[in-house]
C-alpha positions as a Markdown table, in Angstrom:
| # | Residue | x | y | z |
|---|---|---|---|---|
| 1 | Unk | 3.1 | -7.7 | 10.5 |
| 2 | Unk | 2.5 | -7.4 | 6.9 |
| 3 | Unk | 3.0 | -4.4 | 4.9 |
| 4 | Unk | 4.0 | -3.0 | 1.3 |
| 5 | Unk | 5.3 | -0.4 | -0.9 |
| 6 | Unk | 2.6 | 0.9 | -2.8 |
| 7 | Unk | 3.1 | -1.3 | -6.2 |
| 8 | Unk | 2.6 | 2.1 | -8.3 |
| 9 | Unk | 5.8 | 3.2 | -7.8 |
| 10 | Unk | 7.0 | -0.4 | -10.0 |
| 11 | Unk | 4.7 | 0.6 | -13.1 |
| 12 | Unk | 6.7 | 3.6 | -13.9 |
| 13 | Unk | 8.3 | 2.5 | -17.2 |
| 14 | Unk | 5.3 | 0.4 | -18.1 |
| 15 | Unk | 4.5 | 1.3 | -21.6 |
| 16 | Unk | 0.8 | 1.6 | -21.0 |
| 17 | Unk | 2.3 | 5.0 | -18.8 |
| 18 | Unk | 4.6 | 6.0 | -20.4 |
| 19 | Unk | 3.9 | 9.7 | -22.3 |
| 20 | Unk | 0.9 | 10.6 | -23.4 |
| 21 | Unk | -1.5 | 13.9 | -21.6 |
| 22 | Unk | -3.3 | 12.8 | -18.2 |
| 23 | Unk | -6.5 | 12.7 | -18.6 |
| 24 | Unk | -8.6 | 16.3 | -18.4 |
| 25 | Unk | -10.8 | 17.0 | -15.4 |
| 26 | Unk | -14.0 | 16.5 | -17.2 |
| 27 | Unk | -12.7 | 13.4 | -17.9 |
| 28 | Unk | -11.7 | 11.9 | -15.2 |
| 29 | Unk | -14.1 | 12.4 | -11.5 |
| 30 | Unk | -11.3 | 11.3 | -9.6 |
| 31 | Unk | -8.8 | 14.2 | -10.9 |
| 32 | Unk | -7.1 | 15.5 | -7.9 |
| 33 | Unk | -7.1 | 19.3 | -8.4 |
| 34 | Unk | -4.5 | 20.6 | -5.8 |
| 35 | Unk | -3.7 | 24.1 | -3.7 |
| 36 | Unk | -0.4 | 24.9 | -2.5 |
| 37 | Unk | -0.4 | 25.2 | 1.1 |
| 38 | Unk | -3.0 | 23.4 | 1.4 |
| 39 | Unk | -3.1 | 21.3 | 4.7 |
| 40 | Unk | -4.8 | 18.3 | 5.4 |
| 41 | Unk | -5.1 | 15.7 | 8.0 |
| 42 | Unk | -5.3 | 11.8 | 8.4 |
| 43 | Unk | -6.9 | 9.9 | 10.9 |
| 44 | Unk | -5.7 | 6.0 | 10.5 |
| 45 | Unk | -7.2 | 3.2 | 12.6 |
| 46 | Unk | -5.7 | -0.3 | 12.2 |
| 47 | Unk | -6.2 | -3.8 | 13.2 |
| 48 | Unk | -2.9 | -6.2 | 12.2 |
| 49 | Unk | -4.1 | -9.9 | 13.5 |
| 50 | Unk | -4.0 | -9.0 | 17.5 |
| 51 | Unk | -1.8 | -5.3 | 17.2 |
| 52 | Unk | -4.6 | -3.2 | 17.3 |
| 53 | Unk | -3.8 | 1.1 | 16.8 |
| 54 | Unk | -4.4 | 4.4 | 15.9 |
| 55 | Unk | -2.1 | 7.0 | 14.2 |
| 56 | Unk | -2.5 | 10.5 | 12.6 |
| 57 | Unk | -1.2 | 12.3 | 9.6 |
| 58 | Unk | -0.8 | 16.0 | 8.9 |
| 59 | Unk | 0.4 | 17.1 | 5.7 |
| 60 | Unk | 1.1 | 19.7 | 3.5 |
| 61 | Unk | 1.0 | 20.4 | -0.2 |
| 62 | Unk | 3.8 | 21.9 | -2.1 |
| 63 | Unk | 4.7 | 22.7 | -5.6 |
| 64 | Unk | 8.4 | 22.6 | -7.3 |
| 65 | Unk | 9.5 | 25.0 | -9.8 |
| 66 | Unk | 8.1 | 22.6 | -12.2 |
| 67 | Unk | 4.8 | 22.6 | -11.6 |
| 68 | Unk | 4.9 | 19.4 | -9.6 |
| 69 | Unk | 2.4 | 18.7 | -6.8 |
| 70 | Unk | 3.8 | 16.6 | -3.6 |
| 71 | Unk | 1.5 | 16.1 | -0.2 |
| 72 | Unk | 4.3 | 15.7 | 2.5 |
| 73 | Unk | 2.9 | 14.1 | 5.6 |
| 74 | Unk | 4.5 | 13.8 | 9.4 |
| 75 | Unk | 3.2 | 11.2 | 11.7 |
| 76 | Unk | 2.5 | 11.4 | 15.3 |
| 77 | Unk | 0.2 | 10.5 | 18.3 |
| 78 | Unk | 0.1 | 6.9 | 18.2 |
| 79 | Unk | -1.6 | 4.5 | 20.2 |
| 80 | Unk | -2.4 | 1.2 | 21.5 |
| 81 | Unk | -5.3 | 0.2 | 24.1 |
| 82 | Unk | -5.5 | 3.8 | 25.0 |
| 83 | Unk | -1.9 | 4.0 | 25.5 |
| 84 | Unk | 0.4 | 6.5 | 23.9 |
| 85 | Unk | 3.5 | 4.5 | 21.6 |
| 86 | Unk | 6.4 | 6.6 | 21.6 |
| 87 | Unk | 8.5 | 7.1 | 18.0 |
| 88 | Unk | 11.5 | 7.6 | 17.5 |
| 89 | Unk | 12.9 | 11.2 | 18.1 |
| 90 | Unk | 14.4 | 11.8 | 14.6 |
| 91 | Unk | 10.6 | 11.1 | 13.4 |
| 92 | Unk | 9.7 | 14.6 | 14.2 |
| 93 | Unk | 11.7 | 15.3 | 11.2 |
| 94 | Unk | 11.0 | 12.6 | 8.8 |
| 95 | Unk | 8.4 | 13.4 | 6.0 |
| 96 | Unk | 6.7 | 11.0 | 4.2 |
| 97 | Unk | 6.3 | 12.4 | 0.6 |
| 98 | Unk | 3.5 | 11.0 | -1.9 |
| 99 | Unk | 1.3 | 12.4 | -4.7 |
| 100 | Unk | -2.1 | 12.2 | -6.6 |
| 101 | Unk | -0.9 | 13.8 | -9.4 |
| 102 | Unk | -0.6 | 12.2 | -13.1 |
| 103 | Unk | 2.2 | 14.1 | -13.6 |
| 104 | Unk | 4.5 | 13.1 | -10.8 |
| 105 | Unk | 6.4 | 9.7 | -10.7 |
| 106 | Unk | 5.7 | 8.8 | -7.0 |
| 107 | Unk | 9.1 | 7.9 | -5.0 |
| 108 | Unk | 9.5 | 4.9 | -2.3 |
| 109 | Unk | 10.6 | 5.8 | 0.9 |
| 110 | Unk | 13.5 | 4.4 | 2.5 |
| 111 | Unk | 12.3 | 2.1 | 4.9 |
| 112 | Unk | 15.7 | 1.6 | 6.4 |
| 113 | Unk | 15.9 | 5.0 | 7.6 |
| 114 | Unk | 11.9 | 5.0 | 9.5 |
| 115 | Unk | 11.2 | 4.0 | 13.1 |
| 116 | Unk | 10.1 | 0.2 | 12.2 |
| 117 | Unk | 7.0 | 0.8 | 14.4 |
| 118 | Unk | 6.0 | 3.6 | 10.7 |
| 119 | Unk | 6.6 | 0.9 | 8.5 |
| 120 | Unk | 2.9 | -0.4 | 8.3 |
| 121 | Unk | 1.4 | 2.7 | 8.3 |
| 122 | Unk | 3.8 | 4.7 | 5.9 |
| 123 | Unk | 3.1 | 1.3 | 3.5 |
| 124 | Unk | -0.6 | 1.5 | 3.9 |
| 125 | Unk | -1.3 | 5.3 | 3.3 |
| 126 | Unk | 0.8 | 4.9 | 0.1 |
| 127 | Unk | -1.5 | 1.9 | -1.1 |
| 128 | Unk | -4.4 | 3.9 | -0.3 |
| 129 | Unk | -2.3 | 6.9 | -2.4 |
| 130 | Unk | -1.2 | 4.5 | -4.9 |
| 131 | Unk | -4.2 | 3.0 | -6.0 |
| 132 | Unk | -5.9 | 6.6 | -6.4 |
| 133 | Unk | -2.9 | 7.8 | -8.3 |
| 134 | Unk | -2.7 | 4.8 | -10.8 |
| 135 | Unk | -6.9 | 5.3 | -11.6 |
| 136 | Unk | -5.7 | 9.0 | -12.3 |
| 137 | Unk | -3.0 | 7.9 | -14.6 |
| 138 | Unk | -4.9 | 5.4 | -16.5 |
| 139 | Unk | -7.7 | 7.5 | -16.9 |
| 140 | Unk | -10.5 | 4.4 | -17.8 |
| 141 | Unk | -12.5 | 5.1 | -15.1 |
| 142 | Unk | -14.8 | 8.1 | -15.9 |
| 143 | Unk | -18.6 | 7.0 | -15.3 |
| 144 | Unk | -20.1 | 5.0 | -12.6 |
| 145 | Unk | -20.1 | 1.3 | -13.5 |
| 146 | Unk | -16.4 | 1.8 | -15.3 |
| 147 | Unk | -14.2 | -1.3 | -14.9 |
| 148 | Unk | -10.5 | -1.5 | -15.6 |
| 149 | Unk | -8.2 | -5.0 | -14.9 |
| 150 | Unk | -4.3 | -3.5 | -14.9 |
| 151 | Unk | -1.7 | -6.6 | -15.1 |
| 152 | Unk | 1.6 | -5.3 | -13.4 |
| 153 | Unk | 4.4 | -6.1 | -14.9 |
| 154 | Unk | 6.9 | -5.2 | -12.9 |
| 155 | Unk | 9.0 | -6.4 | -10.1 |
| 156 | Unk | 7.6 | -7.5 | -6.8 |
| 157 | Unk | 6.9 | -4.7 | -4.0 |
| 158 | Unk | 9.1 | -5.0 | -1.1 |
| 159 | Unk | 8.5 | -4.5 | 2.5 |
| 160 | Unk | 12.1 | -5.4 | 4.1 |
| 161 | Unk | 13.9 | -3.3 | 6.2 |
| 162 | Unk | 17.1 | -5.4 | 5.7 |
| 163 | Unk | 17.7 | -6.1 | 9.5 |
| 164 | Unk | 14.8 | -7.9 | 10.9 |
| 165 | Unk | 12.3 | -9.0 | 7.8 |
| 166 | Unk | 15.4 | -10.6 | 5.5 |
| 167 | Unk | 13.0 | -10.7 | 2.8 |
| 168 | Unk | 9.0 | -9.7 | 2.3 |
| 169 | Unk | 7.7 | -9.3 | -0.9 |
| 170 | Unk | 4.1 | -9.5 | -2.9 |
| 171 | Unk | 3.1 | -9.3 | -6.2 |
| 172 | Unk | -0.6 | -8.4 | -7.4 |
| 173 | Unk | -2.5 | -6.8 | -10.1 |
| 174 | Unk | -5.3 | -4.3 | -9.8 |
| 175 | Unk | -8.7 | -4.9 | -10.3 |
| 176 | Unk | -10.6 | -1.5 | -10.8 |
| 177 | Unk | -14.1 | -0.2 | -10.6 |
| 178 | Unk | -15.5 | 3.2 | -10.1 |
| 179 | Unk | -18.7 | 1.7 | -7.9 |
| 180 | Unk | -20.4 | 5.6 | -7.9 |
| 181 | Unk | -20.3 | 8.5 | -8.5 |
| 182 | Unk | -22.9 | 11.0 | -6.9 |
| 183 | Unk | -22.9 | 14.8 | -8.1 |
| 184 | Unk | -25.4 | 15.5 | -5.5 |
| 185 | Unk | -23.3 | 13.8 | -2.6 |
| 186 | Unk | -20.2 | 15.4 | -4.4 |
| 187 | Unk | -18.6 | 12.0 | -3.8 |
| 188 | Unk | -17.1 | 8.3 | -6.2 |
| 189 | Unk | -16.7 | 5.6 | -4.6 |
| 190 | Unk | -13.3 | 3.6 | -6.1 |
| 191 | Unk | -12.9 | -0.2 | -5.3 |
| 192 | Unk | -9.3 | -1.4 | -6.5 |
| 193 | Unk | -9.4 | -5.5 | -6.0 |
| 194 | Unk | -5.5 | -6.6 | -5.4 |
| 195 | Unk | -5.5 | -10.2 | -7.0 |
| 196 | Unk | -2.2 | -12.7 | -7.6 |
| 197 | Unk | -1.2 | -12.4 | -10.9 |
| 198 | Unk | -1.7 | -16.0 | -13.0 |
| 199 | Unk | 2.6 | -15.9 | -12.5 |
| 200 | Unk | 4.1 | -15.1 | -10.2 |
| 201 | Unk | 7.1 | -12.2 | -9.3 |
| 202 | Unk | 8.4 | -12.9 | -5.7 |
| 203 | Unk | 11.2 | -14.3 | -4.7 |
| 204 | Unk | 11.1 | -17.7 | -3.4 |
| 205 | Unk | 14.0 | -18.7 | -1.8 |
| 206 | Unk | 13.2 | -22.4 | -0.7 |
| 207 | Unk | 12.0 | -25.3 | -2.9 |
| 208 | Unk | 9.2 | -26.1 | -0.1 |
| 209 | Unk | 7.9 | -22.4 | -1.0 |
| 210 | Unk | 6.8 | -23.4 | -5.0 |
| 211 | Unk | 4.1 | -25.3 | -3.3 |
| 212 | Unk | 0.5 | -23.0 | -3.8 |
| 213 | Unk | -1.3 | -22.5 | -0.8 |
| 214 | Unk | -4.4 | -22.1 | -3.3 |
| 215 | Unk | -5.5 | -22.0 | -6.9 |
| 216 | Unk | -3.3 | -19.7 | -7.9 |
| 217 | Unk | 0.5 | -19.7 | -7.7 |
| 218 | Unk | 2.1 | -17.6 | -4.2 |
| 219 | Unk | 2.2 | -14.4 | -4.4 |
| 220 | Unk | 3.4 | -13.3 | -0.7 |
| 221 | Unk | 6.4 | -14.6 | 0.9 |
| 222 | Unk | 8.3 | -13.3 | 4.4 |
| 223 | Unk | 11.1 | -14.0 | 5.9 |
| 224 | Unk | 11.9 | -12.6 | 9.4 |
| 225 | Unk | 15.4 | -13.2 | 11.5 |
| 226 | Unk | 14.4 | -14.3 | 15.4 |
| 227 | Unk | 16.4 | -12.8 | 18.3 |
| 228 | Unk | 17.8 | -16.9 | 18.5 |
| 229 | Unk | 19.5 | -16.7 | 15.0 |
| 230 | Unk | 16.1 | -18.7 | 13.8 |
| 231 | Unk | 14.3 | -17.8 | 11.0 |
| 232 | Unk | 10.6 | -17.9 | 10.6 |
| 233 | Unk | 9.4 | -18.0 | 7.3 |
| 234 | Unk | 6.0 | -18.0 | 5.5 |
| 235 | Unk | 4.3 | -17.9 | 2.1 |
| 236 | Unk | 1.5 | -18.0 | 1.1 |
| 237 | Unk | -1.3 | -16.1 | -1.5 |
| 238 | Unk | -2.3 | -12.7 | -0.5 |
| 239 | Unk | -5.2 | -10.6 | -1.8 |
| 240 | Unk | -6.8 | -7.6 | -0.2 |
| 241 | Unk | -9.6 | -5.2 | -1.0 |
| 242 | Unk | -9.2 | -1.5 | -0.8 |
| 243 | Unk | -12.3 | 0.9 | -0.8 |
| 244 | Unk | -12.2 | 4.7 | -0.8 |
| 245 | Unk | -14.5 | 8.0 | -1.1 |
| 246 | Unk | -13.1 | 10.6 | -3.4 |
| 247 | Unk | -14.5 | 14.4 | -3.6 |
| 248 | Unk | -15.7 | 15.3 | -6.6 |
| 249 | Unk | -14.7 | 19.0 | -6.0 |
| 250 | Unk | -11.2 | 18.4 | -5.4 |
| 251 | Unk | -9.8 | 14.9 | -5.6 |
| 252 | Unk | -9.2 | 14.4 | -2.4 |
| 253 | Unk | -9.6 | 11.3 | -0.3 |
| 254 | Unk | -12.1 | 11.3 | 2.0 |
| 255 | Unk | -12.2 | 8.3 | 3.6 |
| 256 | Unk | -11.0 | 4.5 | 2.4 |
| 257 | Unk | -10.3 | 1.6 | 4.2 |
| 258 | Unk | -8.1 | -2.0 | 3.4 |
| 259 | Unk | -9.6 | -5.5 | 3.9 |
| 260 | Unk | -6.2 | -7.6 | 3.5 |
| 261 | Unk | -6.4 | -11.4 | 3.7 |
| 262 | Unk | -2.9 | -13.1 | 3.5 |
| 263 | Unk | -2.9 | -17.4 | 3.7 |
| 264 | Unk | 0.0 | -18.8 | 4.3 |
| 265 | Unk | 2.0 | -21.6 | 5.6 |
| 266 | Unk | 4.8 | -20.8 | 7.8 |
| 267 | Unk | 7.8 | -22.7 | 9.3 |
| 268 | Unk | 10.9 | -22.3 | 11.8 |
| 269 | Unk | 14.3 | -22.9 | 9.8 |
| 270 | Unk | 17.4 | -23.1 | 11.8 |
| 271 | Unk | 19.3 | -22.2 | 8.8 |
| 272 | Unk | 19.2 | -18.9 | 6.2 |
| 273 | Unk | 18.6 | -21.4 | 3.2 |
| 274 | Unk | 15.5 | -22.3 | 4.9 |
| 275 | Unk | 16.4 | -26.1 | 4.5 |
| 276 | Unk | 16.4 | -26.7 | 8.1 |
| 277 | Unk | 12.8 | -26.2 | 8.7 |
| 278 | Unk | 10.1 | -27.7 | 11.4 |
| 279 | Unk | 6.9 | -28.8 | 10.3 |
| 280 | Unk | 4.6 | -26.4 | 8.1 |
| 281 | Unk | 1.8 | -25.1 | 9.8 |
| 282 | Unk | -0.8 | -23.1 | 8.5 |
| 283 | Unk | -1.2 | -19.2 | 9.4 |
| 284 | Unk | -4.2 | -16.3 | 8.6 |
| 285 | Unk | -3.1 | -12.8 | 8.2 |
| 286 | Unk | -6.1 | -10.4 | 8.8 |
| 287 | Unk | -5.8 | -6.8 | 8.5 |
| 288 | Unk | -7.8 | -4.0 | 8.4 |
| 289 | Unk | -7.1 | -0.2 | 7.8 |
| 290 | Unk | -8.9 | 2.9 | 8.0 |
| 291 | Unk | -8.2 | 6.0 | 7.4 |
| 292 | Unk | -10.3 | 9.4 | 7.6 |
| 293 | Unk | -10.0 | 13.1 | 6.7 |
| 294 | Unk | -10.3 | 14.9 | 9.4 |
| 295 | Unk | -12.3 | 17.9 | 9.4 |
């Protein structure tokens, strides 16, 4: 499985950020105007290669003493062919915290702590979050037809949980355009384009890794430990598509789906260096997420 920390939370001392007003409602259609209290709901439906599933989200919003908005979200009900997927017990606890407001540095959960079977879809809501958050902060995007190309210049993102995936990391930049935006519908349509940057951030551990699987230079590498002591380990160039509907009236996210291609090549090392390798073979990650509001 495949999966990231939303690469927003790596732009936060980017100078392009930093300071500076968030841009005024009128400005910006996308502005996420929040409630206190307010309670919404998730419905996510997800296809990872053969894993298919479904998993929902209920949050709440709160507000600090600062003024600071915060949508805190517990996850439940999941399911495969029809069939219930139990979590973890201490998951009826866990909160998974993330914001649409400008004002609020978004924090990255600690993935160490989460049931593993979470991991993908705490990863993907917060893209979906992410990419809404960092159009809000930029503020380009205020008419129909707006386009706005944002090179990160951070760190790659990291999906590890330390024990099983020894390393998983991608690096991409954003590629944004407001496609719509409809008064009479009361709805914009965002498309955020996740590309490899022309150099490349991730870690590559192994000389046989430098090699591009494409035009541009690897931007996705994963390493995963085997119950045999064997590691399997991939790279490859990643790039994924993420579309959502925004309300006009309030900000919030409607609906929004993921269309995430990774293409790697992946071999079997005996050894942690990944030096003792089989043969390289090729391997096509397909994913697809959905998520709704629920009414």
């Amino acid at each position: 499985m495949t999966a990231k920390i939303a690469v927003c939370l790596l732009v936060i001392s980017c100078p392009v950020l930093a300071g500076g007003q968030s841009p005024s409602v009128s400005q910006n259609p996308l502005h996420r105007q929040y409630r206190p209290g307010e309670t919404l709901a998730y419905q996510m439906h997800a296809v990872n290669e053969s894993w298919e599933y479904t998993i929902r989200a209920d949050g709440t919003v709160t507000q600090d003493a600062s003024g600071k908005f915060t949508e805190e979200y517990q996850w439940s009900k999941m399911q495969s062919g029809g069939q219930p997927i139990p979590l973890r017990a201490d998951m009826a606890e866990f909160r998974q915290r993330i914001t649409l407001d400008p004002n609020t540095i978004p924090a990255p959960p600690d993935l160490t702590k989460v049931d593993p079977k979470l991991i993908g879809p705490i990863t993907d809501f917060m893209t979906f979050y992410a990419d809404l958050w960092l159009a809000n902060k930029l503020g380009q995007l205020k008419k129909a037809g707006d386009h706005f190309y944002f090179h990160n210049p951070m760190p790659a993102s990291s999906w590890a949980d330390g024990t099983r995936v020894i390393l998983g990391q991608s690096a991409i930049d954003f590629d944004m355009t407001l496609k719509s935006a409809d008064a009479a519908a009361g709805t914009a349509v965002l498309q955020v384009k996740h590309v490899p940057p022309e150099k490349t951030a991730v870690k590559l551990p192994a000389e046989w890794m430098q090699t591009p699987v494409s035009a541009l230079p690897n931007n996705w590498v994963g390493v995963t430990k085997q119950t045999d002591g064997s590691y399997v380990a991939a790279v490859g160039q990643e790039t994924f598509d993420v579309l959502m509907t925004v309300s006009l009236a309030d900000g919030k996210i409607l609906s929004a789906t993921i269309n995430n291609l990774v293409k790697t090549v992946e071999r079997t090392c005996k050894d942690e260096a990944l030096a003792q390798c089989d043969r390289a073979k090729p391997h096509m990650i397909l994913r697809k997420i959905e998520i709704e509001l629920v009414k």
